[in-house]
Legacy VTK file of the C-alpha trace (Angstrom):
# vtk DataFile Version 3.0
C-alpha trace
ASCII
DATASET POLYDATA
POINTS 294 float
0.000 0.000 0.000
3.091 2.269 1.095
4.698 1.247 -1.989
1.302 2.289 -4.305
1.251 6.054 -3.046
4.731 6.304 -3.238
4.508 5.013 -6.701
1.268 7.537 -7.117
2.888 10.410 -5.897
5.851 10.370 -8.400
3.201 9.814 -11.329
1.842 13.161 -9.936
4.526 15.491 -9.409
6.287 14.195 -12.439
3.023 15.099 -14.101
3.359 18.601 -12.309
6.946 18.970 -13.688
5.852 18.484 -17.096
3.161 20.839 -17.219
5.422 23.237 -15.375
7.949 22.836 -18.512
5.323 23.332 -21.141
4.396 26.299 -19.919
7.515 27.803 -19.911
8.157 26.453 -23.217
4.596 28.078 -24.566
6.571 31.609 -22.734
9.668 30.843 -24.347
8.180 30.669 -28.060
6.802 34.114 -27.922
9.738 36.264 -29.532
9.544 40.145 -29.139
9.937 42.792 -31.240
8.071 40.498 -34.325
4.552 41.347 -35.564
2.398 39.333 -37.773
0.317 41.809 -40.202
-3.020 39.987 -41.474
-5.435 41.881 -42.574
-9.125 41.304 -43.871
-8.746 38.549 -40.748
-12.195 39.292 -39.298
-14.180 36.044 -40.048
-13.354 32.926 -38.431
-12.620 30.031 -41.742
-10.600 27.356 -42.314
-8.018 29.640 -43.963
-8.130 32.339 -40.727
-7.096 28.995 -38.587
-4.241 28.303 -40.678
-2.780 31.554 -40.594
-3.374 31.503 -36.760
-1.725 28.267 -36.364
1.233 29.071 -38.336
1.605 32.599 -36.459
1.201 30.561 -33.109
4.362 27.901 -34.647
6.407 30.602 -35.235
6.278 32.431 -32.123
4.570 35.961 -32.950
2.543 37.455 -30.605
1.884 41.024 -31.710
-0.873 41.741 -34.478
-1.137 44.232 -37.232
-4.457 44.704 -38.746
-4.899 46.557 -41.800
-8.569 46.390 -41.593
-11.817 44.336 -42.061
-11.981 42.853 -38.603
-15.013 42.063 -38.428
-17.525 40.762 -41.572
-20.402 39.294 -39.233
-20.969 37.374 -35.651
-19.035 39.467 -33.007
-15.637 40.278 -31.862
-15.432 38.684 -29.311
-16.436 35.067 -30.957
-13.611 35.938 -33.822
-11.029 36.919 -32.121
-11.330 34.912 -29.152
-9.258 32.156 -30.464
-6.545 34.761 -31.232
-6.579 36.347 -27.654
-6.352 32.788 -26.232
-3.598 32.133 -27.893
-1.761 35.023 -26.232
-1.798 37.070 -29.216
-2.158 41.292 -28.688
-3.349 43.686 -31.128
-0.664 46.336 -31.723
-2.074 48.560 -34.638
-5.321 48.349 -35.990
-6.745 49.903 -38.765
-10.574 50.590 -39.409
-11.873 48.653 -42.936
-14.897 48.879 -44.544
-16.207 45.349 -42.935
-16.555 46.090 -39.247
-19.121 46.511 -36.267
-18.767 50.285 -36.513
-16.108 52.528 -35.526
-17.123 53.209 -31.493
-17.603 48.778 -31.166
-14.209 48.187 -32.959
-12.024 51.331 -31.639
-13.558 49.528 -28.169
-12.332 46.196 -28.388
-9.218 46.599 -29.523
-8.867 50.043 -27.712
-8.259 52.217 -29.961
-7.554 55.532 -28.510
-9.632 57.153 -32.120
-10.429 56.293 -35.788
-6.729 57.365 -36.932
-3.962 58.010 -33.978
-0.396 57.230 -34.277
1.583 55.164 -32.084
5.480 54.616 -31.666
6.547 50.992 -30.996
10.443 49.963 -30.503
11.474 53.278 -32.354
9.410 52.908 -35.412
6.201 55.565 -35.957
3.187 53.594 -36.726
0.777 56.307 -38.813
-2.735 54.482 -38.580
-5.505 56.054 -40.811
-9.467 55.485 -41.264
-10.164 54.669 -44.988
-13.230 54.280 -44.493
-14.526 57.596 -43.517
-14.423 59.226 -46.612
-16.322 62.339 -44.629
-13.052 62.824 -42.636
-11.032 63.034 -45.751
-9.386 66.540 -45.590
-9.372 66.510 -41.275
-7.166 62.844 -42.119
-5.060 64.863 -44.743
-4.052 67.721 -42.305
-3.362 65.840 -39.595
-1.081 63.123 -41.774
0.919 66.306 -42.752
1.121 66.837 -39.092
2.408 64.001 -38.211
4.688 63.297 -41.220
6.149 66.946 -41.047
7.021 66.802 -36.790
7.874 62.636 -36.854
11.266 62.036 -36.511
11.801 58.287 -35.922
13.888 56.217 -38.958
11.417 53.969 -39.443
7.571 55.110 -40.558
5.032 53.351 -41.247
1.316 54.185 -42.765
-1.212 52.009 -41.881
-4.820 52.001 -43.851
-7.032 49.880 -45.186
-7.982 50.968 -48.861
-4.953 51.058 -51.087
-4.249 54.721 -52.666
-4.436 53.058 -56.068
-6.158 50.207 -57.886
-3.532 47.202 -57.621
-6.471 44.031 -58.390
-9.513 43.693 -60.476
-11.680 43.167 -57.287
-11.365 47.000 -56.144
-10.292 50.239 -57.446
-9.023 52.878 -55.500
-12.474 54.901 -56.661
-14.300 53.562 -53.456
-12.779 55.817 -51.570
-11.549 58.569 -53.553
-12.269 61.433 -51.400
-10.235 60.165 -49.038
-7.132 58.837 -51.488
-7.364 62.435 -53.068
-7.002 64.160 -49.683
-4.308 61.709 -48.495
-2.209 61.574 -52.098
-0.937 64.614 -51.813
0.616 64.633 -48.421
2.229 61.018 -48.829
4.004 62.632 -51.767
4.748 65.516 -49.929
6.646 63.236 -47.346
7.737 60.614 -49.618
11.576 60.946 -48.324
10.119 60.154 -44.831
8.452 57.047 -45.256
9.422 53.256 -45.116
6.072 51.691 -46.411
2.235 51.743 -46.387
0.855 48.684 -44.972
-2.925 48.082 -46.464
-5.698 45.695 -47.068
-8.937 44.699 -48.659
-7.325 42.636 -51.718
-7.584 39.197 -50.718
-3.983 38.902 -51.670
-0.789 38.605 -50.865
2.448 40.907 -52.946
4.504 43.585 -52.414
4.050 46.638 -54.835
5.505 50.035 -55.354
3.657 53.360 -56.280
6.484 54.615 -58.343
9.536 53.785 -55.347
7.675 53.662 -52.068
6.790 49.875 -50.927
3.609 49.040 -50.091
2.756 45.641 -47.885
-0.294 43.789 -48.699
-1.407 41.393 -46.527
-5.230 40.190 -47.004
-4.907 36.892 -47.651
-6.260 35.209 -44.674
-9.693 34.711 -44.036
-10.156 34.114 -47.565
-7.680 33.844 -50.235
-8.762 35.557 -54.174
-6.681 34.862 -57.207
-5.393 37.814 -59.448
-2.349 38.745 -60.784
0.738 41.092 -61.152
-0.077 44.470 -61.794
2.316 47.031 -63.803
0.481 49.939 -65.140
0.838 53.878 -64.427
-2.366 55.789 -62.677
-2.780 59.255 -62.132
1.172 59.466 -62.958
1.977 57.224 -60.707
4.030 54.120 -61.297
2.076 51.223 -60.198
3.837 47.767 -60.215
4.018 44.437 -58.401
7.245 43.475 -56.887
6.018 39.727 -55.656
3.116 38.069 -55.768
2.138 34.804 -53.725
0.997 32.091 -54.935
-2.824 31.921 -53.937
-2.487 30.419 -50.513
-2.971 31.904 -46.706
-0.352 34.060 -46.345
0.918 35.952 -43.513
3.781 38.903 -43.047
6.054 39.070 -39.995
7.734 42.387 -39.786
10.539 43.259 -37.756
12.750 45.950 -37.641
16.913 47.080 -36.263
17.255 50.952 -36.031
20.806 50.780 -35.526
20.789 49.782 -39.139
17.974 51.777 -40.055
16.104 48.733 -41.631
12.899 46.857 -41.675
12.458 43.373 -43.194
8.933 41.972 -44.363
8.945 37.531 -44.366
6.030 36.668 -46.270
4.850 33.360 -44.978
2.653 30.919 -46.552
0.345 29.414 -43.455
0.060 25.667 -44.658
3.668 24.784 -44.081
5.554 27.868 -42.534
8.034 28.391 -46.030
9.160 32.042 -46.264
8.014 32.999 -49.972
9.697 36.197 -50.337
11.896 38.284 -47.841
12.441 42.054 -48.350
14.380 44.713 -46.872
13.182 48.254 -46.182
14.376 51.396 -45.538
12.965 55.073 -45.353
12.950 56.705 -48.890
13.591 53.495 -50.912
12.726 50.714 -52.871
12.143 47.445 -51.218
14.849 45.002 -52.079
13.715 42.066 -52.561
15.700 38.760 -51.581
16.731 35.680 -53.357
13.852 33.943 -52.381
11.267 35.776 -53.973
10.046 34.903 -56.994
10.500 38.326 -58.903
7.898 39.672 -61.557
LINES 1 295
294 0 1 2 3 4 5 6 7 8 9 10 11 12 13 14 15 16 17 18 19 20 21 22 23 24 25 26 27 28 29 30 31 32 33 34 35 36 37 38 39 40 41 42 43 44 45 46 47 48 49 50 51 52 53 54 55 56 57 58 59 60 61 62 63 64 65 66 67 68 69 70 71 72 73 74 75 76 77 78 79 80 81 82 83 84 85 86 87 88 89 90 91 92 93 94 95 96 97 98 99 100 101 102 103 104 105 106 107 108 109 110 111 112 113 114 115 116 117 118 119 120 121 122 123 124 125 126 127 128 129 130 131 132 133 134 135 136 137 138 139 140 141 142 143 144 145 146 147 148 149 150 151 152 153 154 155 156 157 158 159 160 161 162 163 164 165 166 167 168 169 170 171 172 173 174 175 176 177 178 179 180 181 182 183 184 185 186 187 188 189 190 191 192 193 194 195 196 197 198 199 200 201 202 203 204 205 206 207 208 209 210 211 212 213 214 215 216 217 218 219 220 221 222 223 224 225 226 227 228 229 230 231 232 233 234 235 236 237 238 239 240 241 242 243 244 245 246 247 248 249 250 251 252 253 254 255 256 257 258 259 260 261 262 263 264 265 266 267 268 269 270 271 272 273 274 275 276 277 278 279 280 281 282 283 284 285 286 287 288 289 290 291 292 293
Protein backbone atom coordinates (compact mmCIF):
# COMPACT_ATOMS: atom_id res chain seq x y z
CA UNK A 1 0.00 0.00 0.00
CA UNK A 2 3.09 2.27 1.10
CA UNK A 3 4.70 1.25 -1.99
CA UNK A 4 1.30 2.29 -4.30
CA UNK A 5 1.25 6.05 -3.05
CA UNK A 6 4.73 6.30 -3.24
CA UNK A 7 4.51 5.01 -6.70
CA UNK A 8 1.27 7.54 -7.12
CA UNK A 9 2.89 10.41 -5.90
CA UNK A 10 5.85 10.37 -8.40
CA UNK A 11 3.20 9.81 -11.33
CA UNK A 12 1.84 13.16 -9.94
CA UNK A 13 4.53 15.49 -9.41
CA UNK A 14 6.29 14.20 -12.44
CA UNK A 15 3.02 15.10 -14.10
CA UNK A 16 3.36 18.60 -12.31
CA UNK A 17 6.95 18.97 -13.69
CA UNK A 18 5.85 18.48 -17.10
CA UNK A 19 3.16 20.84 -17.22
CA UNK A 20 5.42 23.24 -15.38
CA UNK A 21 7.95 22.84 -18.51
CA UNK A 22 5.32 23.33 -21.14
CA UNK A 23 4.40 26.30 -19.92
CA UNK A 24 7.51 27.80 -19.91
CA UNK A 25 8.16 26.45 -23.22
CA UNK A 26 4.60 28.08 -24.57
CA UNK A 27 6.57 31.61 -22.73
CA UNK A 28 9.67 30.84 -24.35
CA UNK A 29 8.18 30.67 -28.06
CA UNK A 30 6.80 34.11 -27.92
CA UNK A 31 9.74 36.26 -29.53
CA UNK A 32 9.54 40.14 -29.14
CA UNK A 33 9.94 42.79 -31.24
CA UNK A 34 8.07 40.50 -34.32
CA UNK A 35 4.55 41.35 -35.56
CA UNK A 36 2.40 39.33 -37.77
CA UNK A 37 0.32 41.81 -40.20
CA UNK A 38 -3.02 39.99 -41.47
CA UNK A 39 -5.44 41.88 -42.57
CA UNK A 40 -9.13 41.30 -43.87
CA UNK A 41 -8.75 38.55 -40.75
CA UNK A 42 -12.19 39.29 -39.30
CA UNK A 43 -14.18 36.04 -40.05
CA UNK A 44 -13.35 32.93 -38.43
CA UNK A 45 -12.62 30.03 -41.74
CA UNK A 46 -10.60 27.36 -42.31
CA UNK A 47 -8.02 29.64 -43.96
CA UNK A 48 -8.13 32.34 -40.73
CA UNK A 49 -7.10 29.00 -38.59
CA UNK A 50 -4.24 28.30 -40.68
CA UNK A 51 -2.78 31.55 -40.59
CA UNK A 52 -3.37 31.50 -36.76
CA UNK A 53 -1.73 28.27 -36.36
CA UNK A 54 1.23 29.07 -38.34
CA UNK A 55 1.61 32.60 -36.46
CA UNK A 56 1.20 30.56 -33.11
CA UNK A 57 4.36 27.90 -34.65
CA UNK A 58 6.41 30.60 -35.23
CA UNK A 59 6.28 32.43 -32.12
CA UNK A 60 4.57 35.96 -32.95
CA UNK A 61 2.54 37.45 -30.61
CA UNK A 62 1.88 41.02 -31.71
CA UNK A 63 -0.87 41.74 -34.48
CA UNK A 64 -1.14 44.23 -37.23
CA UNK A 65 -4.46 44.70 -38.75
CA UNK A 66 -4.90 46.56 -41.80
CA UNK A 67 -8.57 46.39 -41.59
CA UNK A 68 -11.82 44.34 -42.06
CA UNK A 69 -11.98 42.85 -38.60
CA UNK A 70 -15.01 42.06 -38.43
CA UNK A 71 -17.53 40.76 -41.57
CA UNK A 72 -20.40 39.29 -39.23
CA UNK A 73 -20.97 37.37 -35.65
CA UNK A 74 -19.04 39.47 -33.01
CA UNK A 75 -15.64 40.28 -31.86
CA UNK A 76 -15.43 38.68 -29.31
CA UNK A 77 -16.44 35.07 -30.96
CA UNK A 78 -13.61 35.94 -33.82
CA UNK A 79 -11.03 36.92 -32.12
CA UNK A 80 -11.33 34.91 -29.15
CA UNK A 81 -9.26 32.16 -30.46
CA UNK A 82 -6.54 34.76 -31.23
CA UNK A 83 -6.58 36.35 -27.65
CA UNK A 84 -6.35 32.79 -26.23
CA UNK A 85 -3.60 32.13 -27.89
CA UNK A 86 -1.76 35.02 -26.23
CA UNK A 87 -1.80 37.07 -29.22
CA UNK A 88 -2.16 41.29 -28.69
CA UNK A 89 -3.35 43.69 -31.13
CA UNK A 90 -0.66 46.34 -31.72
CA UNK A 91 -2.07 48.56 -34.64
CA UNK A 92 -5.32 48.35 -35.99
CA UNK A 93 -6.74 49.90 -38.76
CA UNK A 94 -10.57 50.59 -39.41
CA UNK A 95 -11.87 48.65 -42.94
CA UNK A 96 -14.90 48.88 -44.54
CA UNK A 97 -16.21 45.35 -42.93
CA UNK A 98 -16.56 46.09 -39.25
CA UNK A 99 -19.12 46.51 -36.27
CA UNK A 100 -18.77 50.28 -36.51
CA UNK A 101 -16.11 52.53 -35.53
CA UNK A 102 -17.12 53.21 -31.49
CA UNK A 103 -17.60 48.78 -31.17
CA UNK A 104 -14.21 48.19 -32.96
CA UNK A 105 -12.02 51.33 -31.64
CA UNK A 106 -13.56 49.53 -28.17
CA UNK A 107 -12.33 46.20 -28.39
CA UNK A 108 -9.22 46.60 -29.52
CA UNK A 109 -8.87 50.04 -27.71
CA UNK A 110 -8.26 52.22 -29.96
CA UNK A 111 -7.55 55.53 -28.51
CA UNK A 112 -9.63 57.15 -32.12
CA UNK A 113 -10.43 56.29 -35.79
CA UNK A 114 -6.73 57.37 -36.93
CA UNK A 115 -3.96 58.01 -33.98
CA UNK A 116 -0.40 57.23 -34.28
CA UNK A 117 1.58 55.16 -32.08
CA UNK A 118 5.48 54.62 -31.67
CA UNK A 119 6.55 50.99 -31.00
CA UNK A 120 10.44 49.96 -30.50
CA UNK A 121 11.47 53.28 -32.35
CA UNK A 122 9.41 52.91 -35.41
CA UNK A 123 6.20 55.56 -35.96
CA UNK A 124 3.19 53.59 -36.73
CA UNK A 125 0.78 56.31 -38.81
CA UNK A 126 -2.74 54.48 -38.58
CA UNK A 127 -5.50 56.05 -40.81
CA UNK A 128 -9.47 55.49 -41.26
CA UNK A 129 -10.16 54.67 -44.99
CA UNK A 130 -13.23 54.28 -44.49
CA UNK A 131 -14.53 57.60 -43.52
CA UNK A 132 -14.42 59.23 -46.61
CA UNK A 133 -16.32 62.34 -44.63
CA UNK A 134 -13.05 62.82 -42.64
CA UNK A 135 -11.03 63.03 -45.75
CA UNK A 136 -9.39 66.54 -45.59
CA UNK A 137 -9.37 66.51 -41.28
CA UNK A 138 -7.17 62.84 -42.12
CA UNK A 139 -5.06 64.86 -44.74
CA UNK A 140 -4.05 67.72 -42.31
CA UNK A 141 -3.36 65.84 -39.59
CA UNK A 142 -1.08 63.12 -41.77
CA UNK A 143 0.92 66.31 -42.75
CA UNK A 144 1.12 66.84 -39.09
CA UNK A 145 2.41 64.00 -38.21
CA UNK A 146 4.69 63.30 -41.22
CA UNK A 147 6.15 66.95 -41.05
CA UNK A 148 7.02 66.80 -36.79
CA UNK A 149 7.87 62.64 -36.85
CA UNK A 150 11.27 62.04 -36.51
CA UNK A 151 11.80 58.29 -35.92
CA UNK A 152 13.89 56.22 -38.96
CA UNK A 153 11.42 53.97 -39.44
CA UNK A 154 7.57 55.11 -40.56
CA UNK A 155 5.03 53.35 -41.25
CA UNK A 156 1.32 54.18 -42.77
CA UNK A 157 -1.21 52.01 -41.88
CA UNK A 158 -4.82 52.00 -43.85
CA UNK A 159 -7.03 49.88 -45.19
CA UNK A 160 -7.98 50.97 -48.86
CA UNK A 161 -4.95 51.06 -51.09
CA UNK A 162 -4.25 54.72 -52.67
CA UNK A 163 -4.44 53.06 -56.07
CA UNK A 164 -6.16 50.21 -57.89
CA UNK A 165 -3.53 47.20 -57.62
CA UNK A 166 -6.47 44.03 -58.39
CA UNK A 167 -9.51 43.69 -60.48
CA UNK A 168 -11.68 43.17 -57.29
CA UNK A 169 -11.37 47.00 -56.14
CA UNK A 170 -10.29 50.24 -57.45
CA UNK A 171 -9.02 52.88 -55.50
CA UNK A 172 -12.47 54.90 -56.66
CA UNK A 173 -14.30 53.56 -53.46
CA UNK A 174 -12.78 55.82 -51.57
CA UNK A 175 -11.55 58.57 -53.55
CA UNK A 176 -12.27 61.43 -51.40
CA UNK A 177 -10.24 60.17 -49.04
CA UNK A 178 -7.13 58.84 -51.49
CA UNK A 179 -7.36 62.44 -53.07
CA UNK A 180 -7.00 64.16 -49.68
CA UNK A 181 -4.31 61.71 -48.49
CA UNK A 182 -2.21 61.57 -52.10
CA UNK A 183 -0.94 64.61 -51.81
CA UNK A 184 0.62 64.63 -48.42
CA UNK A 185 2.23 61.02 -48.83
CA UNK A 186 4.00 62.63 -51.77
CA UNK A 187 4.75 65.52 -49.93
CA UNK A 188 6.65 63.24 -47.35
CA UNK A 189 7.74 60.61 -49.62
CA UNK A 190 11.58 60.95 -48.32
CA UNK A 191 10.12 60.15 -44.83
CA UNK A 192 8.45 57.05 -45.26
CA UNK A 193 9.42 53.26 -45.12
CA UNK A 194 6.07 51.69 -46.41
CA UNK A 195 2.24 51.74 -46.39
CA UNK A 196 0.86 48.68 -44.97
CA UNK A 197 -2.93 48.08 -46.46
CA UNK A 198 -5.70 45.70 -47.07
CA UNK A 199 -8.94 44.70 -48.66
CA UNK A 200 -7.33 42.64 -51.72
CA UNK A 201 -7.58 39.20 -50.72
CA UNK A 202 -3.98 38.90 -51.67
CA UNK A 203 -0.79 38.60 -50.86
CA UNK A 204 2.45 40.91 -52.95
CA UNK A 205 4.50 43.58 -52.41
CA UNK A 206 4.05 46.64 -54.84
CA UNK A 207 5.50 50.03 -55.35
CA UNK A 208 3.66 53.36 -56.28
CA UNK A 209 6.48 54.61 -58.34
CA UNK A 210 9.54 53.79 -55.35
CA UNK A 211 7.68 53.66 -52.07
CA UNK A 212 6.79 49.87 -50.93
CA UNK A 213 3.61 49.04 -50.09
CA UNK A 214 2.76 45.64 -47.88
CA UNK A 215 -0.29 43.79 -48.70
CA UNK A 216 -1.41 41.39 -46.53
CA UNK A 217 -5.23 40.19 -47.00
CA UNK A 218 -4.91 36.89 -47.65
CA UNK A 219 -6.26 35.21 -44.67
CA UNK A 220 -9.69 34.71 -44.04
CA UNK A 221 -10.16 34.11 -47.56
CA UNK A 222 -7.68 33.84 -50.24
CA UNK A 223 -8.76 35.56 -54.17
CA UNK A 224 -6.68 34.86 -57.21
CA UNK A 225 -5.39 37.81 -59.45
CA UNK A 226 -2.35 38.74 -60.78
CA UNK A 227 0.74 41.09 -61.15
CA UNK A 228 -0.08 44.47 -61.79
CA UNK A 229 2.32 47.03 -63.80
CA UNK A 230 0.48 49.94 -65.14
CA UNK A 231 0.84 53.88 -64.43
CA UNK A 232 -2.37 55.79 -62.68
CA UNK A 233 -2.78 59.26 -62.13
CA UNK A 234 1.17 59.47 -62.96
CA UNK A 235 1.98 57.22 -60.71
CA UNK A 236 4.03 54.12 -61.30
CA UNK A 237 2.08 51.22 -60.20
CA UNK A 238 3.84 47.77 -60.21
CA UNK A 239 4.02 44.44 -58.40
CA UNK A 240 7.24 43.48 -56.89
CA UNK A 241 6.02 39.73 -55.66
CA UNK A 242 3.12 38.07 -55.77
CA UNK A 243 2.14 34.80 -53.72
CA UNK A 244 1.00 32.09 -54.93
CA UNK A 245 -2.82 31.92 -53.94
CA UNK A 246 -2.49 30.42 -50.51
CA UNK A 247 -2.97 31.90 -46.71
CA UNK A 248 -0.35 34.06 -46.34
CA UNK A 249 0.92 35.95 -43.51
CA UNK A 250 3.78 38.90 -43.05
CA UNK A 251 6.05 39.07 -40.00
CA UNK A 252 7.73 42.39 -39.79
CA UNK A 253 10.54 43.26 -37.76
CA UNK A 254 12.75 45.95 -37.64
CA UNK A 255 16.91 47.08 -36.26
CA UNK A 256 17.25 50.95 -36.03
CA UNK A 257 20.81 50.78 -35.53
CA UNK A 258 20.79 49.78 -39.14
CA UNK A 259 17.97 51.78 -40.05
CA UNK A 260 16.10 48.73 -41.63
CA UNK A 261 12.90 46.86 -41.67
CA UNK A 262 12.46 43.37 -43.19
CA UNK A 263 8.93 41.97 -44.36
CA UNK A 264 8.94 37.53 -44.37
CA UNK A 265 6.03 36.67 -46.27
CA UNK A 266 4.85 33.36 -44.98
CA UNK A 267 2.65 30.92 -46.55
CA UNK A 268 0.34 29.41 -43.45
CA UNK A 269 0.06 25.67 -44.66
CA UNK A 270 3.67 24.78 -44.08
CA UNK A 271 5.55 27.87 -42.53
CA UNK A 272 8.03 28.39 -46.03
CA UNK A 273 9.16 32.04 -46.26
CA UNK A 274 8.01 33.00 -49.97
CA UNK A 275 9.70 36.20 -50.34
CA UNK A 276 11.90 38.28 -47.84
CA UNK A 277 12.44 42.05 -48.35
CA UNK A 278 14.38 44.71 -46.87
CA UNK A 279 13.18 48.25 -46.18
CA UNK A 280 14.38 51.40 -45.54
CA UNK A 281 12.96 55.07 -45.35
CA UNK A 282 12.95 56.71 -48.89
CA UNK A 283 13.59 53.50 -50.91
CA UNK A 284 12.73 50.71 -52.87
CA UNK A 285 12.14 47.44 -51.22
CA UNK A 286 14.85 45.00 -52.08
CA UNK A 287 13.72 42.07 -52.56
CA UNK A 288 15.70 38.76 -51.58
CA UNK A 289 16.73 35.68 -53.36
CA UNK A 290 13.85 33.94 -52.38
CA UNK A 291 11.27 35.78 -53.97
CA UNK A 292 10.05 34.90 -56.99
CA UNK A 293 10.50 38.33 -58.90
CA UNK A 294 7.90 39.67 -61.56
Amino acid sequence: MIKTLIKQFAITALMTVCAIQVCWASVAQSNPGEFAIIGDAGKTTSNSKKVRDSIIRQGVSELILPGDNLYSSTYQSVWQPWTSAGMNYSIVAIGNHNGGYKSEMAFFQMPSEFYTKVIDGARFIVLNSDNNNTGSQQAAWLEQELSNSTEELVFLVYHHPSYTISKFHTWQEKAQFQKSIRPIIWKYRSKITALIVGHDHLASILHFNDLPVLLSGAVQEVRKDGPVNNTQDGIKIQTAWYFDSTPHWAKLTWDLSSRTAQVEYTRATDDTITCTALLATGQRAQLQSNCLRQ
